[in-house]
Phi, psi and omega in degrees: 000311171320316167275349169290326182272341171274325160325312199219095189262338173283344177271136174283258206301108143210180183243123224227099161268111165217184184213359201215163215265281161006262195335289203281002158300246156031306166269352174290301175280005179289274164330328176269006134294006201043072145214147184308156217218051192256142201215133166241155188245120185253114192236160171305303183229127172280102184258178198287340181274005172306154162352096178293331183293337187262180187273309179226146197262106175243159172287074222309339167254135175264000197301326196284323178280345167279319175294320162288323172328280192293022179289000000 
Protein backbone atom coordinates (compact mmCIF):
# COMPACT_ATOMS: atom_id res chain seq x y z
CA UNK A 1 0.00 0.00 0.00
CA UNK A 2 2.73 2.26 0.74
CA UNK A 3 4.46 1.98 -2.18
CA UNK A 4 1.42 2.46 -4.22
CA UNK A 5 0.46 5.85 -2.37
CA UNK A 6 4.21 7.30 -3.06
CA UNK A 7 3.52 5.95 -6.85
CA UNK A 8 0.10 7.76 -7.27
CA UNK A 9 0.46 10.74 -5.06
CA UNK A 10 -2.37 12.49 -6.72
CA UNK A 11 -5.03 10.30 -4.88
CA UNK A 12 -6.88 11.59 -1.72
CA UNK A 13 -10.22 9.18 -1.62
CA UNK A 14 -10.05 5.26 -1.35
CA UNK A 15 -12.31 2.44 -0.12
CA UNK A 16 -11.11 -0.30 1.63
CA UNK A 17 -13.08 -4.31 1.63
CA UNK A 18 -11.37 -6.70 3.94
CA UNK A 19 -11.97 -9.08 6.25
CA UNK A 20 -8.66 -9.36 7.98
CA UNK A 21 -5.94 -7.74 10.31
CA UNK A 22 -3.59 -7.07 6.74
CA UNK A 23 -6.84 -5.10 5.45
CA UNK A 24 -6.78 -3.02 8.52
CA UNK A 25 -3.00 -2.34 8.58
CA UNK A 26 -3.91 -1.25 5.05
CA UNK A 27 -6.28 1.51 6.56
CA UNK A 28 -3.69 2.18 9.16
CA UNK A 29 -1.17 3.22 6.46
CA UNK A 30 -3.73 5.03 4.39
CA UNK A 31 -4.69 7.34 7.43
CA UNK A 32 -1.12 7.96 8.30
CA UNK A 33 -0.88 9.75 4.51
CA UNK A 34 -3.88 11.68 5.41
CA UNK A 35 -5.96 10.33 2.86
CA UNK A 36 -10.02 9.52 3.18
CA UNK A 37 -10.68 6.48 4.14
CA UNK A 38 -13.91 4.90 4.00
CA UNK A 39 -13.27 0.94 4.95
CA UNK A 40 -16.09 -2.08 4.86
CA UNK A 41 -15.51 -5.32 7.09
CA UNK A 42 -17.31 -7.99 5.09
CA UNK A 43 -18.56 -11.04 7.63
CA UNK A 44 -20.68 -13.92 7.10
CA UNK A 45 -23.03 -12.14 9.48
CA UNK A 46 -22.58 -8.85 10.37
CA UNK A 47 -22.77 -7.83 14.42
CA UNK A 48 -22.28 -5.02 16.52
CA UNK A 49 -19.08 -6.80 18.11
CA UNK A 50 -17.28 -6.34 14.98
CA UNK A 51 -13.96 -4.84 14.21
CA UNK A 52 -14.51 -0.93 15.36
CA UNK A 53 -11.46 0.25 12.63
CA UNK A 54 -13.57 -0.16 9.63
CA UNK A 55 -16.59 2.32 9.12
CA UNK A 56 -19.32 -0.05 7.87
CA UNK A 57 -19.89 -3.88 8.48
CA UNK A 58 -21.42 -5.73 5.22
CA UNK A 59 -22.12 -9.24 4.33
CA UNK A 60 -19.82 -11.39 1.96
CA UNK A 61 -23.22 -12.13 0.20
CA UNK A 62 -23.98 -9.54 -2.12
CA UNK A 63 -26.61 -11.58 -4.12
CA UNK A 64 -29.23 -8.71 -2.37
CA UNK A 65 -26.91 -6.09 -3.70
CA UNK A 66 -26.77 -7.25 -7.52
CA UNK A 67 -30.49 -7.99 -7.62
CA UNK A 68 -30.54 -4.01 -6.59
CA UNK A 69 -27.81 -3.44 -8.99
CA UNK A 70 -29.43 -5.00 -11.85
CA UNK A 71 -32.91 -3.21 -11.09
Amino acid sequence: MEKYLLTHPHLSRFGVDGDSEEDRVMIDVLKFYDKEVLSFYSMDKPTKKSDSNFDVFVSKDRTGLVGLLRD
